[in-house]
LOZANU-838208 format. One record per residue (C-alpha): x, y, z; residue in three letters. Coordinates in steps of 0.02 Angstrom, whole numbers, plus 50000, padded with zeros to 5 digits. Layout:
<atoms>
XYZAla ...
</atoms>
This chain:
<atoms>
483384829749862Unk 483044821349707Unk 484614826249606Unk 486134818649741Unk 487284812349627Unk 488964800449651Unk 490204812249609Unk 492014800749623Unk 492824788249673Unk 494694784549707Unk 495624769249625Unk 497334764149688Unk 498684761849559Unk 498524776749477Unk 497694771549300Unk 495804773049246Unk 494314773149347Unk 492404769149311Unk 491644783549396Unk 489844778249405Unk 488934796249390Unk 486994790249427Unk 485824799349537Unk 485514790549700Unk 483824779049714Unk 483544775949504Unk 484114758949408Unk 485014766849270Unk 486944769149273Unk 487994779549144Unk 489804778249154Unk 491114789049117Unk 493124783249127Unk 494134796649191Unk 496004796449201Unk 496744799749353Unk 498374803249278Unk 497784817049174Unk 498254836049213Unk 497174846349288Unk 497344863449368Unk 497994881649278Unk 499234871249176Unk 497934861049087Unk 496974874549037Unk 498224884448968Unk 498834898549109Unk 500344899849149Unk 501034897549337Unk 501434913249422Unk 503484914749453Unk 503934908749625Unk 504994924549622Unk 503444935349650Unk 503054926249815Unk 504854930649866Unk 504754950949816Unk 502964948049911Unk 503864940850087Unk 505384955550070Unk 504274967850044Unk 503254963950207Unk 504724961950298Unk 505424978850246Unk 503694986450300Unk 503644976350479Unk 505384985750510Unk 504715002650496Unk 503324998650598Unk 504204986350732Unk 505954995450736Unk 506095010750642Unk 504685021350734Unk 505105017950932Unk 506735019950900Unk 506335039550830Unk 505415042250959Unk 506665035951086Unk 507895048650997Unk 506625062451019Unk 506295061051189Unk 508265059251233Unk 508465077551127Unk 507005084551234Unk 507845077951399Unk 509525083851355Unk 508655100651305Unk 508135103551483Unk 508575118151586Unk 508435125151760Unk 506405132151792Unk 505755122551637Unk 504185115151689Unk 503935096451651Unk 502895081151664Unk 503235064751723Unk 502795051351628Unk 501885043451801Unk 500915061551787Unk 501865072751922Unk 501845090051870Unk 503605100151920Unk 504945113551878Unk 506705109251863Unk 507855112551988Unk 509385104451961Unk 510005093151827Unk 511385079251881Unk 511855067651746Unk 510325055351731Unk 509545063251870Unk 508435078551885Unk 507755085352039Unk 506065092852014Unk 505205105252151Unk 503305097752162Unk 502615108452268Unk 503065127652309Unk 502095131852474Unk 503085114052572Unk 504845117152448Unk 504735098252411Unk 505685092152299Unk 505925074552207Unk 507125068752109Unk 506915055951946Unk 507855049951823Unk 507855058251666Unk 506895045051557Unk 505505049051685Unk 505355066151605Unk 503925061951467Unk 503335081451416Unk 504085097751423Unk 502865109751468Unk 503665126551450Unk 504505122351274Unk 502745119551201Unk 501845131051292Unk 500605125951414Unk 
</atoms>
């Protein structure tokens, strides 16, 4: 730790400063007056500042990506499952979507009545956004 050095120090009013720049624990002092009004950043060195319109394209374009993920996909598959339930016939076999395995019966309005087991004839009925997979249209 030999080199710690006094790197600034803040003077109130805005003007010049004597920044004593002298490594801690030696008697000499150099001094060096620095102006605390003086640009610094991109600008003083000659870049130019990026358009503030680029940070606007930047915060459209994610929100036009967070609706296809947020709003556009459910909502297709909301539309796909509605086609499959309204596709639905008598003796299709279906699944649930709480896992019950079943063949179609009877189809009233938003309710389907599925037979669950053949040997006891019983028979349940659900409503039709229950219905999660038709088994017989994709073959298993």
């Amino acid at each position: 730790m030999e080199n710690t050095w006094i790197v600034g120090q803040a003077v109130e009013g805005g003007g010049q400063s004597e920044v004593p720049t002298e490594p801690v624990g030696q008697a000499e002092q150099t001094q060096i007056i620095v102006d605390a009004n003086a640009a610094s950043g991109p600008a003083a060195r000659g870049a130019k500042t990026p358009s503030p319109y680029y940070q606007l394209i930047f915060i459209v374009a994610i929100f036009f990506v967070m609706y296809f993920i947020l709003f556009r996909e459910p909502r297709k598959k909301q539309k796909q499952q509605q086609k499959m339930v309204q596709s639905l016939k008598k003796n299709d076999k279906v699944r649930t979507i709480g896992g019950v395995i079943g063949t179609v019966v009877d189809i009233k309005g938003d309710e389907i009545i599925l037979k669950v087991d053949e040997a006891n004839n019983t028979k349940i009925r659900v409503v039709a956004s229950a219905i999660g997979k038709n088994m017989t249209s994709e073959g298993q």
